[in-house]
C-alpha positions as CSV (number, residue, x, y, z in Angstrom):
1,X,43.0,152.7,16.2
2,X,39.9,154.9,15.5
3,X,36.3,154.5,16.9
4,X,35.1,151.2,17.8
5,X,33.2,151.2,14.7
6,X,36.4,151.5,12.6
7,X,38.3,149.1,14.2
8,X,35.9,146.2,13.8
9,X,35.0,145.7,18.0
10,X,31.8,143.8,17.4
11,X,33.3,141.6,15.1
12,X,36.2,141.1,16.8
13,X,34.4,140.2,19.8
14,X,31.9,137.4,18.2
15,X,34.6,135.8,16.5
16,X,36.3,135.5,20.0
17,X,33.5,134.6,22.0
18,X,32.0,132.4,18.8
19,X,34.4,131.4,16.9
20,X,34.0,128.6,14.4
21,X,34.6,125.1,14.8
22,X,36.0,123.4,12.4
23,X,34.5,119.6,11.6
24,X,36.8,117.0,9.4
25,X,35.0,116.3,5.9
26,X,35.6,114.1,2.9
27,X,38.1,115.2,0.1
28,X,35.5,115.7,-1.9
29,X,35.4,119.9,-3.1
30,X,31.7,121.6,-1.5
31,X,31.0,124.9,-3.3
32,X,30.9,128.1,-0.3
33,X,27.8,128.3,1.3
34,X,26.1,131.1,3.5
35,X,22.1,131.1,4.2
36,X,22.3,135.1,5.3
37,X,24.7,138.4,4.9
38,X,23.6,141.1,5.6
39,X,24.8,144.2,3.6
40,X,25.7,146.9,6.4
41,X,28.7,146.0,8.7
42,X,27.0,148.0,11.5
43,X,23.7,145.3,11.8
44,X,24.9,142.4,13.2
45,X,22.3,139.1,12.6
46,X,22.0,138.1,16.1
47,X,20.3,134.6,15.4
48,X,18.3,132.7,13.2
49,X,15.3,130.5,14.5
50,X,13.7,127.5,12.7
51,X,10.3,127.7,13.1
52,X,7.8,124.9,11.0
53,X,7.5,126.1,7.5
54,X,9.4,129.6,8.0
55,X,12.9,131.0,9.8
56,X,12.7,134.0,12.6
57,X,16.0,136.1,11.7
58,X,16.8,138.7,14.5
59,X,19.3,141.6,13.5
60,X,20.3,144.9,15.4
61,X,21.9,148.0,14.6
62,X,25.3,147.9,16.8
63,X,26.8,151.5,15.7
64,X,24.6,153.7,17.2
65,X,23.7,155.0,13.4
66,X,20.7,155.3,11.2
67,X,20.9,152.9,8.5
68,X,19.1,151.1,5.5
69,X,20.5,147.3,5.2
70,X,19.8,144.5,2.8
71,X,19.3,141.5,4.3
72,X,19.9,138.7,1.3
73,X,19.4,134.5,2.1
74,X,19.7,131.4,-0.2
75,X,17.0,129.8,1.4
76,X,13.5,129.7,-0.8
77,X,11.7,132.6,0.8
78,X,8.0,133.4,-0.4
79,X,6.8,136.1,2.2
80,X,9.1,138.4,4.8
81,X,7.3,139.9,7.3
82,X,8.4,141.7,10.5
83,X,7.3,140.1,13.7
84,X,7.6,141.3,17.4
85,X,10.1,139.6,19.9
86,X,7.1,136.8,20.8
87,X,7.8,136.3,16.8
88,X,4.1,137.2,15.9
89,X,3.2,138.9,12.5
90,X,3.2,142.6,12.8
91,X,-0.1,144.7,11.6
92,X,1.3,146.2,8.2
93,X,5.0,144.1,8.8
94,X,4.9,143.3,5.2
95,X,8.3,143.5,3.4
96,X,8.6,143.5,-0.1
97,X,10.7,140.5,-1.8
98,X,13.4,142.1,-3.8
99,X,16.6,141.3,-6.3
100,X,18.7,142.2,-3.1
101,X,16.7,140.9,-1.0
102,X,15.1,142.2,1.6
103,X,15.5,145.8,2.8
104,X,15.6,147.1,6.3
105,X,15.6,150.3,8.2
106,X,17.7,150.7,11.2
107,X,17.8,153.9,14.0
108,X,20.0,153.8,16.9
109,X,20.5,150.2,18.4
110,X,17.4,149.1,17.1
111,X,16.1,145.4,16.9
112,X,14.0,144.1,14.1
113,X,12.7,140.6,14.2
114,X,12.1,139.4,10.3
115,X,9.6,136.4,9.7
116,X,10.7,134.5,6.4
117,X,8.0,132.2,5.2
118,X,9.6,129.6,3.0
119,X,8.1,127.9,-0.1
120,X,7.9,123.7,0.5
């Protein structure tokens, strides 16, 4: 019921096309663990690529809105940059480190491509 966007379609369809796979583990309790969220339910984090030294994260916008996301990790990032689809630095890609993370600015459909340099 509603617009696709209401009803949860994207998400819907990567948890049917994706879904997780469950692998048997010891007893033993583990503590939740998530290396990215993103906070905007219309960008969708696509992939994430391990690169030496740093992690190529790409997210779009999947609403067909403008919207300003935070995208937070638990991995030890020292510098986020945005990079273009070959994954090379872009001039004046700099993005500032933040509490939330880091912030991102999304038109219509759009693609970013986010180099995250990680302290050794």
């Amino acid at each position: 019921a509603g617009s696709f966007q209401d009803a949860g379609v994207i998400q819907r369809a990567y948890n049917l096309n994706f879904p997780l796979h469950t692998v048997p583990a010891s007893s033993a309790q583990c503590p939740a663990w998530s290396a990215f969220s993103v906070s905007s339910p219309a960008v969708v984090l696509e992939t994430a690529e391990d690169r030496p030294e740093a992690v190529v994260v790409r997210l779009y916008e999947a609403h067909g809105s403008t919207v300003d996301a935070w995208l937070q990790t638990s991995l030890p990032v020292k510098e986020a940059m945005l990079c273009d689809l070959l994954e090379r630095p872009a001039a004046r890609g700099r993005l500032p480190l933040e509490q939330r993370g880091v912030r991102l600015s999304f038109t219509p459909f759009h693609v970013l491509s986010v180099l995250l340099v990680l302290r050794q």
